[in-house]
mmCIF entry with sequence, helices, sheets and N, C-alpha, C, O atoms, coordinates in Angstrom:
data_MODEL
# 
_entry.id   MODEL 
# 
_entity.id                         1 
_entity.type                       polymer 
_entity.pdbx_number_of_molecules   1 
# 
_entity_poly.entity_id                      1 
_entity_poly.type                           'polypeptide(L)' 
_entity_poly.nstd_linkage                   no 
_entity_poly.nstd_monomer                   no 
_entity_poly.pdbx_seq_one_letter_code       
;(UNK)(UNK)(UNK)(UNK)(UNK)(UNK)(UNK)(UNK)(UNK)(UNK)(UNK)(UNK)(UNK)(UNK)(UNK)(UNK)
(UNK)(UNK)(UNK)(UNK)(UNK)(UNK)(UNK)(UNK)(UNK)(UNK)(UNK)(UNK)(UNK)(UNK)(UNK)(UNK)
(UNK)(UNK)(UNK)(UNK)(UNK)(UNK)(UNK)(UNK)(UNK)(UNK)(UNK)(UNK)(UNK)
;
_entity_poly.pdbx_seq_one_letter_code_can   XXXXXXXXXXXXXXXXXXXXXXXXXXXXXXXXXXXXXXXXXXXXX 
_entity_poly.pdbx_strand_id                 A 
# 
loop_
_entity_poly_seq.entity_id 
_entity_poly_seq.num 
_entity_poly_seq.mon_id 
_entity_poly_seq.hetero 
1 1  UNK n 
1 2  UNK n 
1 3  UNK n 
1 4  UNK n 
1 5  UNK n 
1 6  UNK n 
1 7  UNK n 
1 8  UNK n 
1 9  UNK n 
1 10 UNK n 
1 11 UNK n 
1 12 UNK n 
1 13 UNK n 
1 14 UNK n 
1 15 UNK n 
1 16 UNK n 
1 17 UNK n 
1 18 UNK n 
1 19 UNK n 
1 20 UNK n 
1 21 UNK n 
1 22 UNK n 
1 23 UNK n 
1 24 UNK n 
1 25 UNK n 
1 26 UNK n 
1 27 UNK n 
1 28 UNK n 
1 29 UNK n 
1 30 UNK n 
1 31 UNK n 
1 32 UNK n 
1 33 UNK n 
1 34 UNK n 
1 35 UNK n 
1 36 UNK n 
1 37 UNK n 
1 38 UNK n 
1 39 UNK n 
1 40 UNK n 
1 41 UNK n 
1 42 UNK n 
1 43 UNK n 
1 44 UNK n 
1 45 UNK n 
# 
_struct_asym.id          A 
_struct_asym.entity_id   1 
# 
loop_
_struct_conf.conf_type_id 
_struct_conf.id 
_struct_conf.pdbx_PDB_helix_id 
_struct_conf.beg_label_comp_id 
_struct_conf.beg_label_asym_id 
_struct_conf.beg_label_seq_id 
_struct_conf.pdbx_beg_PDB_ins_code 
_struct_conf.end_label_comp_id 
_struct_conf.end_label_asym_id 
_struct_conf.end_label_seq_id 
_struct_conf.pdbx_end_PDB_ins_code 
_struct_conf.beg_auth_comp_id 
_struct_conf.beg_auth_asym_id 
_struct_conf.beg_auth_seq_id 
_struct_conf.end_auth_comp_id 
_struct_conf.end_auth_asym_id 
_struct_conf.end_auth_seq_id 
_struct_conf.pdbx_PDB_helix_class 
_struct_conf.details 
_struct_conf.pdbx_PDB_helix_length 
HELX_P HELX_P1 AA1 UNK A 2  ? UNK A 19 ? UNK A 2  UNK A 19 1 ? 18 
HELX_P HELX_P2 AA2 UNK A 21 ? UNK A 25 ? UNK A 21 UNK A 25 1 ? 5  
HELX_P HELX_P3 AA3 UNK A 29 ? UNK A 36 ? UNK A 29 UNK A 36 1 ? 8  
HELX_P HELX_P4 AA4 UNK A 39 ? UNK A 44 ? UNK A 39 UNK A 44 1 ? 6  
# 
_struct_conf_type.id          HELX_P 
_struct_conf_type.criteria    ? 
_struct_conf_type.reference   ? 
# 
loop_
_atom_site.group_PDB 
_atom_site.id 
_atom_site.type_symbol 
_atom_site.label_atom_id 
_atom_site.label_alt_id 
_atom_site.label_comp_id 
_atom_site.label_asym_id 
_atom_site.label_entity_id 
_atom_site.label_seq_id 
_atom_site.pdbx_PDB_ins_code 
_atom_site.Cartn_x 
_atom_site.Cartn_y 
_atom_site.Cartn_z 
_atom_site.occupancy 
_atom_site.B_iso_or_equiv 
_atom_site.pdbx_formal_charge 
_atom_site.auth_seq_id 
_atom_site.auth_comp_id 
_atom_site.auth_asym_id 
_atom_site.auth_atom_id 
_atom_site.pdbx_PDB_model_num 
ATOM 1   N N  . UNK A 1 1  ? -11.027 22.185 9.382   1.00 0.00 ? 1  UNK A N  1 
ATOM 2   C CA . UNK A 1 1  ? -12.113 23.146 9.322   1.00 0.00 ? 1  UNK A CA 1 
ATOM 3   C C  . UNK A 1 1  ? -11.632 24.473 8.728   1.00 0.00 ? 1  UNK A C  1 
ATOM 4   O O  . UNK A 1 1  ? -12.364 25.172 8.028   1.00 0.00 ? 1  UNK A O  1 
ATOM 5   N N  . UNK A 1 2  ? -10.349 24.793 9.043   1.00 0.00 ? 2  UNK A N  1 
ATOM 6   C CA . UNK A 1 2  ? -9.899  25.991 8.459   1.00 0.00 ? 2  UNK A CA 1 
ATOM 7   C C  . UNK A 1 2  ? -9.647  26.038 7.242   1.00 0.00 ? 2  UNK A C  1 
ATOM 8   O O  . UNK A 1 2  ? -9.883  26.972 6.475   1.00 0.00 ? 2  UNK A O  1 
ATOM 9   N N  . UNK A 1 3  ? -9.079  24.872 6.976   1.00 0.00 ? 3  UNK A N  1 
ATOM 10  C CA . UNK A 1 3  ? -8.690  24.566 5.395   1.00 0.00 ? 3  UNK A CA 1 
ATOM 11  C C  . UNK A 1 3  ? -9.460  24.963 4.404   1.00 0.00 ? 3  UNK A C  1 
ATOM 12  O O  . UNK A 1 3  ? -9.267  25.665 3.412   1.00 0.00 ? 3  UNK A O  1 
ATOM 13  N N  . UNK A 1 4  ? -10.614 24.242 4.954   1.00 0.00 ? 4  UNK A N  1 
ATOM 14  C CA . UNK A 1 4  ? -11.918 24.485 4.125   1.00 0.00 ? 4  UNK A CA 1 
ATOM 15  C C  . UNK A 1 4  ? -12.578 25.427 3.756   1.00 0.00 ? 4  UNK A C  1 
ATOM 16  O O  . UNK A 1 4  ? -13.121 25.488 2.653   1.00 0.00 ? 4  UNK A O  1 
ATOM 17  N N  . UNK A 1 5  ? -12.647 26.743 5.084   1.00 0.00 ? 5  UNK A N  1 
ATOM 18  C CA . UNK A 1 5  ? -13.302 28.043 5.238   1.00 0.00 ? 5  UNK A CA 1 
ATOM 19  C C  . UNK A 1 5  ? -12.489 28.807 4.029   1.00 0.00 ? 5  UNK A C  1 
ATOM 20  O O  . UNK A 1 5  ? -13.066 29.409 3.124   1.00 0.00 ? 5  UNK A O  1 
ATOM 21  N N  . UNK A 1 6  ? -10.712 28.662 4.180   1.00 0.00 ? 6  UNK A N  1 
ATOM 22  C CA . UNK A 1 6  ? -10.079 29.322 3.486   1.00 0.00 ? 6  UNK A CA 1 
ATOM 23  C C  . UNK A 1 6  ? -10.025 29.026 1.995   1.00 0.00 ? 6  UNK A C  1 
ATOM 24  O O  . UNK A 1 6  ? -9.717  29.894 1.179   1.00 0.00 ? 6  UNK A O  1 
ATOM 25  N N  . UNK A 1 7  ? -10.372 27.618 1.620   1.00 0.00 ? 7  UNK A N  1 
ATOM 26  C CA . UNK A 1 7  ? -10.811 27.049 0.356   1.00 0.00 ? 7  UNK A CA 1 
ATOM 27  C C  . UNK A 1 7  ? -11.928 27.915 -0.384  1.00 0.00 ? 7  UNK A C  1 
ATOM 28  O O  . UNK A 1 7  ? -11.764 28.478 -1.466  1.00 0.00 ? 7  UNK A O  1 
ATOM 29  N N  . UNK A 1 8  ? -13.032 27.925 0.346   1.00 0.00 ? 8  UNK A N  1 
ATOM 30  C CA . UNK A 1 8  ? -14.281 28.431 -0.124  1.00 0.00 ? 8  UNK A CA 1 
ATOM 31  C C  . UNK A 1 8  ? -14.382 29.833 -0.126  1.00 0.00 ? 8  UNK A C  1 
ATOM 32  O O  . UNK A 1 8  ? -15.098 30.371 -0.971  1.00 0.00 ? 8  UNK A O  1 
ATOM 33  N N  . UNK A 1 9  ? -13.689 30.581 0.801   1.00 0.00 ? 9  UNK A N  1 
ATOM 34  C CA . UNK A 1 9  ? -13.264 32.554 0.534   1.00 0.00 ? 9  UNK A CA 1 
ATOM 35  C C  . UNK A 1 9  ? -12.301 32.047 -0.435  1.00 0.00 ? 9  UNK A C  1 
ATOM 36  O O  . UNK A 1 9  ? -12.981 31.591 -1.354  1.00 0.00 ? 9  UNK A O  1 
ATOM 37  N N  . UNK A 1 10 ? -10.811 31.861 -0.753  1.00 0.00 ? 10 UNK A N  1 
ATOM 38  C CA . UNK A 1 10 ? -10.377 31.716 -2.148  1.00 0.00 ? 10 UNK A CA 1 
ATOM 39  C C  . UNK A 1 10 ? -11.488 31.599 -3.146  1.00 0.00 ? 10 UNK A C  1 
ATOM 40  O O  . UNK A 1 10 ? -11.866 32.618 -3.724  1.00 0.00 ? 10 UNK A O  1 
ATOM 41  N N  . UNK A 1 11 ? -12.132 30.246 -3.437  1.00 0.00 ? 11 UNK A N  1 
ATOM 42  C CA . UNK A 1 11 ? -12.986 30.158 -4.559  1.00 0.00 ? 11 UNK A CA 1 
ATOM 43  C C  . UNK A 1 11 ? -13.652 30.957 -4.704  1.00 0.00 ? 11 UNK A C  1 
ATOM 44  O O  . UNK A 1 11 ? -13.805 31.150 -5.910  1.00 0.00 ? 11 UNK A O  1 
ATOM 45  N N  . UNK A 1 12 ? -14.609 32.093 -3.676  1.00 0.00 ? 12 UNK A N  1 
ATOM 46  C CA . UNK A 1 12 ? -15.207 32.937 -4.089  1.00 0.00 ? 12 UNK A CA 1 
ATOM 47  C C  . UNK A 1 12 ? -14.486 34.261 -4.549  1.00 0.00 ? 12 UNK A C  1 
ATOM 48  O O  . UNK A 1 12 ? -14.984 35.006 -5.393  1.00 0.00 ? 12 UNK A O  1 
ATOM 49  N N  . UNK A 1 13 ? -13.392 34.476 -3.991  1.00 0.00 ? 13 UNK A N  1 
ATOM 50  C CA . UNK A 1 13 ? -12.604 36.013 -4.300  1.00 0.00 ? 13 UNK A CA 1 
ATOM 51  C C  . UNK A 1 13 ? -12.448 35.844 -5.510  1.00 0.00 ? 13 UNK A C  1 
ATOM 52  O O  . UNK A 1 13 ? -12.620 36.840 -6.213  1.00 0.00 ? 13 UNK A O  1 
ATOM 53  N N  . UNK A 1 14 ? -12.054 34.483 -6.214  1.00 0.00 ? 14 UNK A N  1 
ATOM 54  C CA . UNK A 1 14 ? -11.441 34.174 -7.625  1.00 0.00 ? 14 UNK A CA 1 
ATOM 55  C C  . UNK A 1 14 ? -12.480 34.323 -8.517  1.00 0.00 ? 14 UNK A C  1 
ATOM 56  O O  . UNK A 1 14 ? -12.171 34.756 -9.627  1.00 0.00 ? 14 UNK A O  1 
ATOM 57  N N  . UNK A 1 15 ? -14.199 33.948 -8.197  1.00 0.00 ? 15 UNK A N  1 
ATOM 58  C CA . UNK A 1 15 ? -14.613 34.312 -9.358  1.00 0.00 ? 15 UNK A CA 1 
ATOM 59  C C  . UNK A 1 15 ? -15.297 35.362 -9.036  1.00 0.00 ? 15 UNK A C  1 
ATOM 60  O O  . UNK A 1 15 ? -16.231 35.638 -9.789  1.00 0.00 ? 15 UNK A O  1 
ATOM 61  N N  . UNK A 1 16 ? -15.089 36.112 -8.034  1.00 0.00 ? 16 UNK A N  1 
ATOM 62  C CA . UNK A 1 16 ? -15.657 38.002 -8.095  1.00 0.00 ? 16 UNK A CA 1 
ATOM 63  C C  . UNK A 1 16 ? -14.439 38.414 -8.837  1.00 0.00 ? 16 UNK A C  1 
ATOM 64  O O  . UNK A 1 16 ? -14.536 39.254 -9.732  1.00 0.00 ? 16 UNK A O  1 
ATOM 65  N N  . UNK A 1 17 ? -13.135 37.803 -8.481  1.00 0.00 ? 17 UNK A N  1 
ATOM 66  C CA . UNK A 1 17 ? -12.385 38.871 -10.036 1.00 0.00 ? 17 UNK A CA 1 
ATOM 67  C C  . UNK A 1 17 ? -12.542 38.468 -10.793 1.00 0.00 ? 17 UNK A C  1 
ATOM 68  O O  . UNK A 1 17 ? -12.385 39.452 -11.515 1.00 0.00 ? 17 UNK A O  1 
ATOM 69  N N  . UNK A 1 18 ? -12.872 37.370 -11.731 1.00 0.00 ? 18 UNK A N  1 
ATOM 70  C CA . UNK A 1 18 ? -13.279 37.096 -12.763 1.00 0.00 ? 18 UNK A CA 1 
ATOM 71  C C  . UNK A 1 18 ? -14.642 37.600 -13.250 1.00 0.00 ? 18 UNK A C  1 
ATOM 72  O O  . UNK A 1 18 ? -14.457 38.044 -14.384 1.00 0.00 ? 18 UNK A O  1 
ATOM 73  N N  . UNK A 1 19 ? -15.532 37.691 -13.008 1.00 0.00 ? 19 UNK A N  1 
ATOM 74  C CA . UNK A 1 19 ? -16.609 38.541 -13.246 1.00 0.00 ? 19 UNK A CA 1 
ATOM 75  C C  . UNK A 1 19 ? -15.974 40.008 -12.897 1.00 0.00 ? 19 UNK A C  1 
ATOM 76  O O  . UNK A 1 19 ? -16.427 40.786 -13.736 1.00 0.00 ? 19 UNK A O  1 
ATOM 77  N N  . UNK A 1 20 ? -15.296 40.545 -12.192 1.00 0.00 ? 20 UNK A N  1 
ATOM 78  C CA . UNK A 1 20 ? -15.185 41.993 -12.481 1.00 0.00 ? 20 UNK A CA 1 
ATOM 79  C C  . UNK A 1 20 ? -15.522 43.157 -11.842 1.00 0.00 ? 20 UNK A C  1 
ATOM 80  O O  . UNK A 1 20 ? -15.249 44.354 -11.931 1.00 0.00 ? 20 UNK A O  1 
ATOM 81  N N  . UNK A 1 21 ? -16.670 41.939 -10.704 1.00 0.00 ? 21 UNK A N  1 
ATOM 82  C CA . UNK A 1 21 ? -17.103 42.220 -9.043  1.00 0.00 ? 21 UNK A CA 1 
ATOM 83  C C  . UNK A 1 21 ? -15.808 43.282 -7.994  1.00 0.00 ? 21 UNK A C  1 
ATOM 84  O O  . UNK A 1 21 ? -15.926 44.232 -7.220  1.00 0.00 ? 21 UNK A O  1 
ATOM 85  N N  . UNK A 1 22 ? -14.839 42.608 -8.430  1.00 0.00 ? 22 UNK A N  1 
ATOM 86  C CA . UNK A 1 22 ? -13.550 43.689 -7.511  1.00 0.00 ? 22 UNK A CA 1 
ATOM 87  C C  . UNK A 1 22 ? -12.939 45.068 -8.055  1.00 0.00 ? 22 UNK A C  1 
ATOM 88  O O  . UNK A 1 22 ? -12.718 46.161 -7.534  1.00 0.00 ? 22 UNK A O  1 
ATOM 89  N N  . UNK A 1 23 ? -12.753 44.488 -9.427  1.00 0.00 ? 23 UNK A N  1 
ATOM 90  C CA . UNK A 1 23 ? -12.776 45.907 -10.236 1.00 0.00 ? 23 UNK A CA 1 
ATOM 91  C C  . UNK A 1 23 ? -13.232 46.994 -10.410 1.00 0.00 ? 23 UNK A C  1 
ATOM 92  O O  . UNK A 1 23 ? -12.656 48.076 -10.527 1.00 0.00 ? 23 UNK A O  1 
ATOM 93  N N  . UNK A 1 24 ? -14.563 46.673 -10.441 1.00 0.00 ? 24 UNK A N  1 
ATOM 94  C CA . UNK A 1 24 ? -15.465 47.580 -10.258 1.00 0.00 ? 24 UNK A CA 1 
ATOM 95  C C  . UNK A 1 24 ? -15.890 48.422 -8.564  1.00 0.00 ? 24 UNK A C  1 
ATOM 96  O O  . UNK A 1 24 ? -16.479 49.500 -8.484  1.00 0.00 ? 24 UNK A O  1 
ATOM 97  N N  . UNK A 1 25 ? -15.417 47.607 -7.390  1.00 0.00 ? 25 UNK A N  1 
ATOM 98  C CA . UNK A 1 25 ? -15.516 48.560 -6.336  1.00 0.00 ? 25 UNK A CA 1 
ATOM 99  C C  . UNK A 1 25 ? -14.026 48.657 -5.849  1.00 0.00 ? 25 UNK A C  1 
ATOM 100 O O  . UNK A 1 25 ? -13.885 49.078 -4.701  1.00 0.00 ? 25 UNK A O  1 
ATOM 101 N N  . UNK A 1 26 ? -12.855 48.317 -6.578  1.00 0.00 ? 26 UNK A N  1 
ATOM 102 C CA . UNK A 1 26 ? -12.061 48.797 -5.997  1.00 0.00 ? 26 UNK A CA 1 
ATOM 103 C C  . UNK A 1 26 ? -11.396 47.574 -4.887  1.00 0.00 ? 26 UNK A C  1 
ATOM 104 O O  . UNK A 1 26 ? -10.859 47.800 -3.802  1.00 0.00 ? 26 UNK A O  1 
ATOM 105 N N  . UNK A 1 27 ? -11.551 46.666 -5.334  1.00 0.00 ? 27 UNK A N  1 
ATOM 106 C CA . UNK A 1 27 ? -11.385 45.588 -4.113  1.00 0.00 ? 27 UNK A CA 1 
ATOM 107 C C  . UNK A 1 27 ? -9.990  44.765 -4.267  1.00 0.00 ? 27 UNK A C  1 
ATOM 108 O O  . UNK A 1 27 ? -9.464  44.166 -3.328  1.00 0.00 ? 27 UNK A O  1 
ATOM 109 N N  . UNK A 1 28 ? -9.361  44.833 -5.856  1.00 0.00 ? 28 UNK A N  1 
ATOM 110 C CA . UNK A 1 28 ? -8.564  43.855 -6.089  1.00 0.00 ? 28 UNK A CA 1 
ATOM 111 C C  . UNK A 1 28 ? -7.491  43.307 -5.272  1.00 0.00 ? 28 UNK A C  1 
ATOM 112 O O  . UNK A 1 28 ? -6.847  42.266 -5.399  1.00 0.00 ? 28 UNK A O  1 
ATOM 113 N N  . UNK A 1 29 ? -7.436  44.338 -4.312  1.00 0.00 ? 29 UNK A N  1 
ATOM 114 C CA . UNK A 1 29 ? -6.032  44.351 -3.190  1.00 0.00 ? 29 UNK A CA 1 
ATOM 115 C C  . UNK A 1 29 ? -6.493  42.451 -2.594  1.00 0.00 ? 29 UNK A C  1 
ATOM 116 O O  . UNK A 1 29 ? -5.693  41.578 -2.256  1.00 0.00 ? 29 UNK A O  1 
ATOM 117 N N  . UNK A 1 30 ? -8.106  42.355 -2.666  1.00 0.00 ? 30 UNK A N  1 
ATOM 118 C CA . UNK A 1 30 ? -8.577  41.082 -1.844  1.00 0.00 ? 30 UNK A CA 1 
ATOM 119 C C  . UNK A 1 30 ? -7.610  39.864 -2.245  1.00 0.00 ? 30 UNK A C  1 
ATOM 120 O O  . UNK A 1 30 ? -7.154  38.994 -1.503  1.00 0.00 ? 30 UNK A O  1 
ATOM 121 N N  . UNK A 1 31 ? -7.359  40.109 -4.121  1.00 0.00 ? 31 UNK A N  1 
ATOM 122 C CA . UNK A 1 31 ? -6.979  38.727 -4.749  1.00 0.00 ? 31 UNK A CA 1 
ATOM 123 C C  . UNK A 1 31 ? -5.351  39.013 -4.383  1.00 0.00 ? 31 UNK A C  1 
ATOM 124 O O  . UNK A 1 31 ? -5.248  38.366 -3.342  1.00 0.00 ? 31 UNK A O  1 
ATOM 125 N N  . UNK A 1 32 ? -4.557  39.368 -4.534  1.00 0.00 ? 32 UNK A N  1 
ATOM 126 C CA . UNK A 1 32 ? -3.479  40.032 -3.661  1.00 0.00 ? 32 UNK A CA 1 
ATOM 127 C C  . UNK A 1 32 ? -2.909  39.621 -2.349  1.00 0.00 ? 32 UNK A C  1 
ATOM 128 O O  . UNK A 1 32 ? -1.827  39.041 -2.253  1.00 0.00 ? 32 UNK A O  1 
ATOM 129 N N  . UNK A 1 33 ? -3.778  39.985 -1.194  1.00 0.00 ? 33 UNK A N  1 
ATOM 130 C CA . UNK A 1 33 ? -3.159  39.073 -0.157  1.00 0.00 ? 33 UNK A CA 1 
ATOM 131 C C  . UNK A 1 33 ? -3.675  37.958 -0.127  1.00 0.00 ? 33 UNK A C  1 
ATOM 132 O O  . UNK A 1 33 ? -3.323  37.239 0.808   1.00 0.00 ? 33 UNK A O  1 
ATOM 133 N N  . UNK A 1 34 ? -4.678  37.408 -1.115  1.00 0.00 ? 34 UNK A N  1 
ATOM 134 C CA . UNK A 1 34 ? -5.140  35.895 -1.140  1.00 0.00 ? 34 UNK A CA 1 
ATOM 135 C C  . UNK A 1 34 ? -3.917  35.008 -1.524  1.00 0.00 ? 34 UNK A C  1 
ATOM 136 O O  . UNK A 1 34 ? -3.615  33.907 -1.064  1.00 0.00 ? 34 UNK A O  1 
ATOM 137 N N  . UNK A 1 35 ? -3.258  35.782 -2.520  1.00 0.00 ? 35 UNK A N  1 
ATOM 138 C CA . UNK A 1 35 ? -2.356  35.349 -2.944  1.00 0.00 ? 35 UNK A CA 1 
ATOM 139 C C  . UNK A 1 35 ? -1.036  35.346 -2.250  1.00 0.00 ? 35 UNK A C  1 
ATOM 140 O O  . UNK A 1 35 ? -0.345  34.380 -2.572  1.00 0.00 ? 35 UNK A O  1 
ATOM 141 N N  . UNK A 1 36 ? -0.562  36.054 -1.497  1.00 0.00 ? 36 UNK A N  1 
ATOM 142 C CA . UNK A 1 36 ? 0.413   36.236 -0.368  1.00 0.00 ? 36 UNK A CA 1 
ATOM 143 C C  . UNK A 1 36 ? 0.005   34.889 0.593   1.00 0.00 ? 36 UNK A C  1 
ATOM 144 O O  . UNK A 1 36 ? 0.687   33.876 0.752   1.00 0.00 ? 36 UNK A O  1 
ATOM 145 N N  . UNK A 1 37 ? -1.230  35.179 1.142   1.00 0.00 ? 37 UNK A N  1 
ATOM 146 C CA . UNK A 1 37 ? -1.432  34.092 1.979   1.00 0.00 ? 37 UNK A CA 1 
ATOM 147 C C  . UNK A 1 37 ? -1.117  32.533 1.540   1.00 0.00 ? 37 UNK A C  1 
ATOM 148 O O  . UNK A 1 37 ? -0.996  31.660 2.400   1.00 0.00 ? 37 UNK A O  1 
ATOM 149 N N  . UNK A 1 38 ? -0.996  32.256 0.129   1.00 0.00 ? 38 UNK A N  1 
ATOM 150 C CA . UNK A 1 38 ? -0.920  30.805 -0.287  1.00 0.00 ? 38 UNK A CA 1 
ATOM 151 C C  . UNK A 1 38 ? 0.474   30.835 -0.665  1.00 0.00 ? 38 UNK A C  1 
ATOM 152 O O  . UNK A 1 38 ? 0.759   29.909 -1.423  1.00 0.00 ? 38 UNK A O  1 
ATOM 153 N N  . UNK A 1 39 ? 1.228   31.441 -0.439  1.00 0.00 ? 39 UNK A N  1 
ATOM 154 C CA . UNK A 1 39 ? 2.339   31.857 -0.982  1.00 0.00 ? 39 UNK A CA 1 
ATOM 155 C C  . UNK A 1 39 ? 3.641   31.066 -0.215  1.00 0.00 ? 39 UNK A C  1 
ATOM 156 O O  . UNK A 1 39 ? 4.581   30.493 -0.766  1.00 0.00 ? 39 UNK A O  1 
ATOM 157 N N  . UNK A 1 40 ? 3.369   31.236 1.293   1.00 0.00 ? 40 UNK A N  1 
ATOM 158 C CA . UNK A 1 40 ? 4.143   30.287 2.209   1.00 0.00 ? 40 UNK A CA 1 
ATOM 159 C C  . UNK A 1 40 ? 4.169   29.219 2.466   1.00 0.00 ? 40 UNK A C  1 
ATOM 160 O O  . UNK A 1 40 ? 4.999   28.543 3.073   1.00 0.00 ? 40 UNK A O  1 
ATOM 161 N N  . UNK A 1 41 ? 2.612   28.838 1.700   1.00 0.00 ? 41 UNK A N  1 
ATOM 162 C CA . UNK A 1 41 ? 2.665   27.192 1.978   1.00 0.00 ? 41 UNK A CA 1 
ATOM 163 C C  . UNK A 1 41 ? 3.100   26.752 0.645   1.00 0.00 ? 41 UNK A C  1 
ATOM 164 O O  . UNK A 1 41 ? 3.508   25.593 0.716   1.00 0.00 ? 41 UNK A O  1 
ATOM 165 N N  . UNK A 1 42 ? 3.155   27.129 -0.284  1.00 0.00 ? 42 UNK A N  1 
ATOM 166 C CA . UNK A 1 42 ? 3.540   26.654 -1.364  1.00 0.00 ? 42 UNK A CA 1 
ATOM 167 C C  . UNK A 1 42 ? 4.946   26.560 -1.400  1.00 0.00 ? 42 UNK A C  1 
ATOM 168 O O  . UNK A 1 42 ? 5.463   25.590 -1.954  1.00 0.00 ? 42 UNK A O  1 
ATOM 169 N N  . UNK A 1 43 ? 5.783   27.639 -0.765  1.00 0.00 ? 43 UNK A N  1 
ATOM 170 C CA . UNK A 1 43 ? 7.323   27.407 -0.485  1.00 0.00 ? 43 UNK A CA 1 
ATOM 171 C C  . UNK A 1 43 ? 7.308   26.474 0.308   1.00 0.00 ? 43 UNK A C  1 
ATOM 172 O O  . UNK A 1 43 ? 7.111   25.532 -0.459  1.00 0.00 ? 43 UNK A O  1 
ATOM 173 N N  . UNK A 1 44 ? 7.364   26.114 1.156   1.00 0.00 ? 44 UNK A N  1 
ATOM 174 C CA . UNK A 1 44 ? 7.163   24.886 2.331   1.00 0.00 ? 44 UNK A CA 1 
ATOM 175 C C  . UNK A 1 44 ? 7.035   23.682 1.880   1.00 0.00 ? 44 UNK A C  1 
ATOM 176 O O  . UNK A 1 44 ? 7.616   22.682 2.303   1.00 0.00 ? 44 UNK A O  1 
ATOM 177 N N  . UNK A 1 45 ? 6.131   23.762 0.849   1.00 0.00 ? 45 UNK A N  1 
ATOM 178 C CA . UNK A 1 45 ? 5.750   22.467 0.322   1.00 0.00 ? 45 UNK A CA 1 
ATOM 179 C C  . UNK A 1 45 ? 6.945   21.754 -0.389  1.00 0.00 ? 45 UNK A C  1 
ATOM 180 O O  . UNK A 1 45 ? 6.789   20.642 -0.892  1.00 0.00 ? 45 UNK A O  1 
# 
């Protein structure tokens, strides 16, 4: 269930920065620790 929640906030953070949605209020820090957060499982893996 978590997997999933965190699947679907990723997919959405990714295309508000792609449209330009974060840029524009200042948000980019979001894609940032999105990216931190996937960061440990990918070492692990």
């Amino acid at each position: 269930m978590w997997f999933a929640l965190y699947y679907v906030v990723a997919i959405v953070v990714l295309i508000l920065h792609f449209t330009g949605f974060l840029a524009r209020r200042n948000l980019e820090w979001l894609l940032y620790v999105l990216a931190l957060t996937v960061f440990p499982a990918v070492w692990f893996l």
